[in-house]
Residue, then its C-alpha position, 0 to 999 in steps of 0.5 A: x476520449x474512447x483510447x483515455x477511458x480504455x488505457x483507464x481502465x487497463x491502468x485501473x485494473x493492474x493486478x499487483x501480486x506479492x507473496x499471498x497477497x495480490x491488490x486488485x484496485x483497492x480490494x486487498x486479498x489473500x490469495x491463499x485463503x480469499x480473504x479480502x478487504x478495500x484499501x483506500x487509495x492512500x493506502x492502496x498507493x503507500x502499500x504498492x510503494x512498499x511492495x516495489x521498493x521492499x525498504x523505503x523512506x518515510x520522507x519519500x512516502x510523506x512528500x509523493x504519496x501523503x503530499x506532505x512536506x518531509x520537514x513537517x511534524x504529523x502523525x498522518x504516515x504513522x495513522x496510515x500504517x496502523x489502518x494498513x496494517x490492521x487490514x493485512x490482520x484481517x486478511x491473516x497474511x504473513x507479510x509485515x511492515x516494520x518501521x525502523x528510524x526513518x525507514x519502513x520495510x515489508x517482510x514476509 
């Protein structure tokens, strides 16, 4: 039980870092300017995708992030994205999702 609480909290704790902005749990913040705002988990976990994969599907973000099927009609992706990126606004960083078809990209 004490070995599950600590991998926990080392898993929890993951700093990820990507041009001026580093996500700490769910605490956005520029690194730059120490700007921050929290992410919901959604986000948290939708935004850390696009930071690892630099270009990914929507379907794959609707079907293992959203838990939605690819093939059902809903705005919940595009309702994330607006929140997410009214976030990096407050924030003031640099770095930009941009949809594309089916496709979303972060940019800096």
């Amino acid at each position: 039980k004490v070995l599950k609480n600590e991998i926990r909290n080392i898993l929890q704790n993951k700093n990820i870092k990507f041009h001026d902005i580093c996500i700490t749990n769910e605490k956005l913040t520029n690194v730059k300017n120490n700007i921050f705002c929290y992410l919901t988990s959604i986000e948290k976990d939708i935004l850390e995708h696009l930071i690892k994969e630099k270009e990914t599907q929507k379907s794959v973000i609707k079907e293992n992030i959203l838990k939605i099927k690819s093939n059902l009609e809903t705005n919940s992706l595009e309702s994330h994205l607006t929140r997410i990126r009214k976030k990096m606004n407050t924030v003031k960083t640099s770095i930009k999702i941009k949809s594309k078809n089916d496709k979303l990209y972060i940019i800096s």
